[in-house]
C-alpha positions as CSV (number, residue, x, y, z in Angstrom):
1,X,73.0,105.4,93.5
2,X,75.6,102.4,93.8
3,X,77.2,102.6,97.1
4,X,81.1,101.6,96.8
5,X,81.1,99.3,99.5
6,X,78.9,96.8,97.1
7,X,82.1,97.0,95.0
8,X,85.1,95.7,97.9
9,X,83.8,92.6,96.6
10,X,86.6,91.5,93.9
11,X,84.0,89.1,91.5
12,X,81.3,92.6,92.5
13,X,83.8,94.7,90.7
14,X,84.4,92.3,88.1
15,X,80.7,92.1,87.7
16,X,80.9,95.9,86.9
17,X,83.8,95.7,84.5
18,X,81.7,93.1,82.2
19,X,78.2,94.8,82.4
20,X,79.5,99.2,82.7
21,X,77.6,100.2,80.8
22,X,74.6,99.2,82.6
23,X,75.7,100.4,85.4
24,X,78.0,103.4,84.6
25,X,74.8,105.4,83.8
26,X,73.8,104.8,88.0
27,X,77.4,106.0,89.1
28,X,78.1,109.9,89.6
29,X,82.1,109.5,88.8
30,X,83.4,106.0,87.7
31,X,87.1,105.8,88.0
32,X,89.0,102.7,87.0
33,X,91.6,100.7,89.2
34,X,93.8,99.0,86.6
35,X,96.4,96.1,88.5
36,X,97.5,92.7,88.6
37,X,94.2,90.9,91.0
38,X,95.3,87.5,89.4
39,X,98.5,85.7,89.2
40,X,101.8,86.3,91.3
41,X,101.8,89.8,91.5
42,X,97.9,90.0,92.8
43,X,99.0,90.8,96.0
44,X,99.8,94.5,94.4
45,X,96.4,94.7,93.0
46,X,94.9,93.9,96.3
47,X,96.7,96.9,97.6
48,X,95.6,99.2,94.7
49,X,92.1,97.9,95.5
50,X,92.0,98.5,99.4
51,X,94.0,102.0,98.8
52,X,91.6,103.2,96.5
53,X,88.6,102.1,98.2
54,X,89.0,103.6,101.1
55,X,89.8,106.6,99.2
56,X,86.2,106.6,97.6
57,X,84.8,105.7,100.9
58,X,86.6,108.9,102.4
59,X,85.9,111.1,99.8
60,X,82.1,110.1,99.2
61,X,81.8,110.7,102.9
62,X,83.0,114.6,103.0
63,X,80.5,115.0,100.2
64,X,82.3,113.3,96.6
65,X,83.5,115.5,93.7
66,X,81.4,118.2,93.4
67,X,78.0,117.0,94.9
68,X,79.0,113.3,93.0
69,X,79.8,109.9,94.9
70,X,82.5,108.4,93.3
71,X,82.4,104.7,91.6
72,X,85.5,102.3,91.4
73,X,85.5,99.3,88.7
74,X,88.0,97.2,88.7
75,X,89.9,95.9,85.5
76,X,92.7,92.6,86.1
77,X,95.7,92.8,84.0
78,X,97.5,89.9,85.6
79,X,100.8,92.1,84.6
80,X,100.4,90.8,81.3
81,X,100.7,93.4,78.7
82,X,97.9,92.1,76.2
83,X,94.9,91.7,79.1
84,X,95.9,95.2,80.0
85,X,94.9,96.4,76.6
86,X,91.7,94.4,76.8
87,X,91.6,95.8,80.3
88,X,91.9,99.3,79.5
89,X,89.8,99.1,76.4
90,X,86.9,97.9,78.9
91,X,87.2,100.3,81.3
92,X,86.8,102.7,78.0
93,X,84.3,101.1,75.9
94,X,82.1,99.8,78.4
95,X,82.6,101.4,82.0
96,X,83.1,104.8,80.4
97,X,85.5,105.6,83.4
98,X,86.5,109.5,84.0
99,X,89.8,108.9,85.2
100,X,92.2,105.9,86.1
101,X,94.1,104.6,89.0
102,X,97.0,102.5,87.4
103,X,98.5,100.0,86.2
104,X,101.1,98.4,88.6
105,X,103.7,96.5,85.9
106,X,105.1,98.9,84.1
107,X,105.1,96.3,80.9
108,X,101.1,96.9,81.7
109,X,101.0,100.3,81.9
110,X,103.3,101.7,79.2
111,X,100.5,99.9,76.4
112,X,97.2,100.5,78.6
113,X,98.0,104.5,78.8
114,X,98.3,104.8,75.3
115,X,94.6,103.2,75.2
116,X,93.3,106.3,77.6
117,X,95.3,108.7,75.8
118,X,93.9,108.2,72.6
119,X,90.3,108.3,74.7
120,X,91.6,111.6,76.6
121,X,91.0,110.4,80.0
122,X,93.8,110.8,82.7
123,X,95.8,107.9,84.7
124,X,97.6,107.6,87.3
125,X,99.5,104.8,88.0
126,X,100.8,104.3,91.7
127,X,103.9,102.4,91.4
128,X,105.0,102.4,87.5
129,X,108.5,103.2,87.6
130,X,109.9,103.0,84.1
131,X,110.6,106.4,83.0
132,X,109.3,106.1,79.9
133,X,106.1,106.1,80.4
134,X,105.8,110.0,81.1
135,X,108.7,110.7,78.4
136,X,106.1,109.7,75.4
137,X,104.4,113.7,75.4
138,X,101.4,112.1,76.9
139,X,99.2,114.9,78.5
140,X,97.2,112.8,80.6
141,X,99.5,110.1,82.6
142,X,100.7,111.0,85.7
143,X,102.5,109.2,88.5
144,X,102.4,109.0,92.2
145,X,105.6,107.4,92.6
146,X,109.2,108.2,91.5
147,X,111.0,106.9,88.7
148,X,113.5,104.1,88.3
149,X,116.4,106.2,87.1
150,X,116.3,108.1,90.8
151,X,115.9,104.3,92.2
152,X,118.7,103.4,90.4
153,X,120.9,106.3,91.3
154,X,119.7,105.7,95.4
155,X,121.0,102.3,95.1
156,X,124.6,102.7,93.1
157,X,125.5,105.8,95.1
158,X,124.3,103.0,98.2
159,X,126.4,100.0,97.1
160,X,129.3,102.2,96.4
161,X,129.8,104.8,99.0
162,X,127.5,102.3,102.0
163,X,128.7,98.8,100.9
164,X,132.1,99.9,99.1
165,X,131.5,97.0,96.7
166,X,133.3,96.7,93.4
167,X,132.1,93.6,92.0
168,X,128.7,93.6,90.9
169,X,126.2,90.9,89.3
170,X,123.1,93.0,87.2
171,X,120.5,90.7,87.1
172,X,116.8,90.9,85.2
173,X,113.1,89.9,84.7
174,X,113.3,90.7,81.1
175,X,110.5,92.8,82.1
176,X,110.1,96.1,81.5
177,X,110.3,97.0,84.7
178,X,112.7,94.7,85.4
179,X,114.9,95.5,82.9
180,X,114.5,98.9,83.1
181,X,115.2,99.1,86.5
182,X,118.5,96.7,86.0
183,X,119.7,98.9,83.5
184,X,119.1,102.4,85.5
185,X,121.2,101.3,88.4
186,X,124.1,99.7,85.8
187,X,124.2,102.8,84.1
188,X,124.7,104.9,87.3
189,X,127.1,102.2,88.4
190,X,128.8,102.9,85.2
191,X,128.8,106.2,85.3
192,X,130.7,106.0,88.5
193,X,133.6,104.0,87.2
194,X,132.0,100.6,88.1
195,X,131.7,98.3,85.4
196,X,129.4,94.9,86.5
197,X,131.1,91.0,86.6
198,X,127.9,89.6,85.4
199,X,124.6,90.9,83.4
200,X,122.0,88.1,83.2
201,X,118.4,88.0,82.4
202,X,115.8,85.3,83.8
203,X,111.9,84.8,83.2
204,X,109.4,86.1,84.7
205,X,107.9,82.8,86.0
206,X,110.9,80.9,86.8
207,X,111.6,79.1,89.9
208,X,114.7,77.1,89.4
209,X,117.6,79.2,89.3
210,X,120.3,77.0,90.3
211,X,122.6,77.6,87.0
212,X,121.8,81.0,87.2
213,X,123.4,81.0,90.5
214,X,126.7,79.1,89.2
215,X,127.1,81.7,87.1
216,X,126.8,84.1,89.9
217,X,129.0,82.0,92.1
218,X,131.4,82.2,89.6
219,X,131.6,85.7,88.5
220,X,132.6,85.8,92.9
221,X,130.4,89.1,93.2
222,X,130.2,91.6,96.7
223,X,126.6,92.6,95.9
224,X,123.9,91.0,93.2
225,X,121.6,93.2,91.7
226,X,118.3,92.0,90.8
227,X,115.6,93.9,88.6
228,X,112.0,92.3,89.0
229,X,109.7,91.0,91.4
230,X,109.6,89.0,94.4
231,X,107.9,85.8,92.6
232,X,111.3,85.8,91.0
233,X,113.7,87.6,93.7
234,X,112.7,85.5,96.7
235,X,113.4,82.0,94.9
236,X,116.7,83.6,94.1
237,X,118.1,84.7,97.0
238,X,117.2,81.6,98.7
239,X,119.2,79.5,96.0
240,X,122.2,81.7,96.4
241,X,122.3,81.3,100.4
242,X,121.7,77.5,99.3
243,X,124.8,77.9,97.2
244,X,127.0,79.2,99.3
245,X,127.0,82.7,98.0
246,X,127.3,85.3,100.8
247,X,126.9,88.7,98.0
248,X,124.4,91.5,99.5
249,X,121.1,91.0,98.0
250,X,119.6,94.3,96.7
251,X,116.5,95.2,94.6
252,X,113.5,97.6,94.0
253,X,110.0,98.8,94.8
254,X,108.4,95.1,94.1
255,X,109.8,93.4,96.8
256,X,108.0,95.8,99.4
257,X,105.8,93.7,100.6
258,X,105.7,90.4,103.3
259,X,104.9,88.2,100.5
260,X,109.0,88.8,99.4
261,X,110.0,86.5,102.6
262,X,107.2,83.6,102.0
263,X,108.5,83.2,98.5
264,X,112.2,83.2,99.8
265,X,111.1,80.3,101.8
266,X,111.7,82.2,105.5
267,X,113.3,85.4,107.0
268,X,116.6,83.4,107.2
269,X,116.7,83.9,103.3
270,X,115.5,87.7,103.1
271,X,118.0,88.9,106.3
272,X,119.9,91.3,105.4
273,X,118.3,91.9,101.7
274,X,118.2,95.7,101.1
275,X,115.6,97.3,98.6
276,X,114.7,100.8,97.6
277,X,111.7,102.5,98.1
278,X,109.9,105.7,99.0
279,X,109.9,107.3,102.4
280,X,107.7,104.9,104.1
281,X,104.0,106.5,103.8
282,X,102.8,105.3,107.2
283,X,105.0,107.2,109.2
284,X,103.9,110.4,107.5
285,X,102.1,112.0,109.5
286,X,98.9,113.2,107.3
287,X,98.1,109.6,107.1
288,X,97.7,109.2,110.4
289,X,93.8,108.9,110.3
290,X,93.9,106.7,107.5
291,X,96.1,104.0,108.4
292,X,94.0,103.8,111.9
293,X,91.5,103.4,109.6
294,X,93.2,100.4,107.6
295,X,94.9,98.5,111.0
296,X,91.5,98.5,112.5
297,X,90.1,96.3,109.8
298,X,93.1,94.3,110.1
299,X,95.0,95.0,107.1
300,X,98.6,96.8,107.1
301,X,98.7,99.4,104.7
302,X,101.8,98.4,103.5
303,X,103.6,98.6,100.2
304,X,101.4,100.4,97.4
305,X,98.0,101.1,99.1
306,X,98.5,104.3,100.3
307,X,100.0,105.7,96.6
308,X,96.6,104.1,95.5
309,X,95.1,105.6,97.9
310,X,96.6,109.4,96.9
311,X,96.3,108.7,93.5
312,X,92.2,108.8,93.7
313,X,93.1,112.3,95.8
314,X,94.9,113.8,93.3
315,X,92.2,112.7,90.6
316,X,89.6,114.0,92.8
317,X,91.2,117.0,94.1
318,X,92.1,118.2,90.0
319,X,88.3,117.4,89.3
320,X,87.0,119.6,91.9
321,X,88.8,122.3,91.0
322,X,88.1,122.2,87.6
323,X,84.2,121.5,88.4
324,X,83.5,118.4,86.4
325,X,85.6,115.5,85.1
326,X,87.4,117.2,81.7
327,X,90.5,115.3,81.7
328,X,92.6,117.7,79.9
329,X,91.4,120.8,82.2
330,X,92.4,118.0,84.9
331,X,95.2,117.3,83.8
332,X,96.4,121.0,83.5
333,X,95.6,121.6,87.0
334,X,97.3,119.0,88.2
335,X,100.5,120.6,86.5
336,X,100.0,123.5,88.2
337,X,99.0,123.2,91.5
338,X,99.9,120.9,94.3
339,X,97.6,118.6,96.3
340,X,97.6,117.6,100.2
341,X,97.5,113.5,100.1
342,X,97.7,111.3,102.9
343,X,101.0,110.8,101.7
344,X,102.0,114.4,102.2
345,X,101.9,117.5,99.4
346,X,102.1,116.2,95.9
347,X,103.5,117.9,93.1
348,X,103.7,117.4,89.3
349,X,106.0,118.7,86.3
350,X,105.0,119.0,83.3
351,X,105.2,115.2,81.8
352,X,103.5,113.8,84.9
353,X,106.5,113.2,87.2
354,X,106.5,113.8,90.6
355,X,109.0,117.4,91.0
356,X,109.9,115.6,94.2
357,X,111.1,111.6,94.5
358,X,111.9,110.7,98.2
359,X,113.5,107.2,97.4
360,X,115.5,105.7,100.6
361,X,116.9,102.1,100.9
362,X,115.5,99.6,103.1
363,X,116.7,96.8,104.7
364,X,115.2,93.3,105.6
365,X,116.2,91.6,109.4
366,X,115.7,88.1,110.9
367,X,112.0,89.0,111.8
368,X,110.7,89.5,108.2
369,X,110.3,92.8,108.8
370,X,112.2,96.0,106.9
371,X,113.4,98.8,108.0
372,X,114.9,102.1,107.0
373,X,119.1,102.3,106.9
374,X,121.0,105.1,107.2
């Protein structure tokens, strides 16, 4: 039997990936961990990884899935929507995975899911936010996150009843994600009788956004919005400040993590930057174990790793119950019952949603650090 602490070796898991089959016939239950290990979003991918490997670790401990240790095998998607194809077609084909954990960009997930659907094997991504990936009568996706149209409500109802802004810039990855998210809080904005100054797209990849910022400078905005990341967000806001413009700073779930200030060049950039996000996992308290766990190998648990982390529950939890690793019998469990995670009692609808989103808005200070606001 493989032990999963040969696979916390990123190239060992990659290793897996190319020869699964091989291997898959040594491992009990093999589930895949789809996410961006490579390029500017890896440090998401590292956070699936440690999440879910601890999971395994945890699990295999109390005794596995019914009598079976659990297997992870890594697949990189870099967030580009053609590897994550290739990914997920590997994981298939060649790992023969029961179940998977992810993908992180939702311009990843939206095409990989549709791979495992045709295969019948359920997903669960930890922090794919675009809400159509469980509106496409998919019976196997499910989420462990909420869903960018109750992110994007949090943060209109926040800029207009907190900040009492009127004048808003909407700006975008072009991403799926990105976009998506852009247009879910515009639309709320909308909907509220607040119609935006500005609505600009950049690319994913960009660094110099100094026109960009003339146009924002221009349009004189109170608050900027931005959909996407922080290889994109944290270049941004530092050319704005540069700039001379003083507009609130506000975003999403992929600038949660410390990474956001280093590519703003500093805390002096990210101050005062506000974000939405889920109800920070580490101060639940059924986690409590867990993250002791993490902080003594010195890593912070941080951002995504404890969704991952509950996502390989939940897949576990449905496959005990059902006593093997059906997908679909999985799947229907899961849509009926609830599950205890470390990040509390998890519930599901029936597209794959969670029946609860606990979205709050964050804010960034002088140390680099964020915090809840009220």
């Amino acid at each position: 039997m493989m032990s999963i602490k040969l696979l916390r070796n990123p190239l060992s898991a990659l290793i897996i990936g190319c020869l699964g089959t091989a291997f898959a016939a040594h491992a009990d239950v093999v589930i895949g961990v789809g996410g961006p290990f490579s390029g500017p979003n890896a440090t998401y991918g590292d956070q699936y990884w440690r999440g879910a490997t601890q999971a395994a670790q945890d699990i295999n401990a109390a005794g596995g899935i019914n009598g079976e240790k659990i297997t992870l095998v890594q697949g990189d998607d870099a967030c580009e929507p053609k590897q994550a194809v290739a990914v997920a077609n590997r994981l298939v084909d060649q790992s023969h995975v029961a179940a998977v954990v992810g993908h992180f960009c939702s311009s990843s997930t939206m095409p990989a899911s549709e791979v495992y659907d045709d295969a019948g094997i359920i997903s669960m991504t930890p922090g794919s936010t675009n809400p159509q990936i469980t509106e496409r009568d998919m019976p196997g996706i499910f989420r462990m996150c909420g869903r960018d149209d109750q992110q994007g409500l949090i943060a209109s109802n926040y800029i207009i009843d907190k900040l009492k802004a009127k004048r808003i810039a909407i700006i975008h990855d072009k991403d799926t994600y990105g976009q998506g998210l852009a247009d879910a809080t515009r639309g709320e904005l909308n909907r509220r009788g607040v119609k935006e100054v500005l609505y600009e797209g950049l690319s994913r990849g960009e660094k110099d956004f100094n026109a960009l910022v003339t146009k924002i400078r221009s349009a004189n905005p109170e608050v900027v919005y931005f959909g996407g990341c922080h290889p994109e967000a944290g270049p941004l806001v530092r050319q704005m400040r540069e700039q001379g413009v003083t507009a609130r700073f506000f975003s999403g779930d992929c600038i949660v993590n410390q990474e956001m200030v280093t590519a703003a060049g500093g805390a002096q950039y990210t101050k005062g930057v506000l974000m939405t996000f889920g109800k920070d996992p580490r101060q639940i308290a059924e986690g409590k174990a867990v993250i002791e766990k993490f902080r003594a190998s010195k890593f912070e648990p941080e951002g995504y790793t404890l969704y991952s982390y509950a996502s390989v529950q939940a897949i576990a939890a449905a496959f005990k119950a059902t006593g093997g690793t059906d997908s679909a019998k999985a799947s229907q469990w899961l849509k009926a019952h609830s599950v205890d995670t470390v990040m509390g009692k998890k519930a599901w609808d029936g597209k794959g949603d969670l029946k609860v989103s606990d979205y709050v808005v964050y804010q960034w200070d002088d140390k680099g650090q964020y915090h809840e606001v009220p």
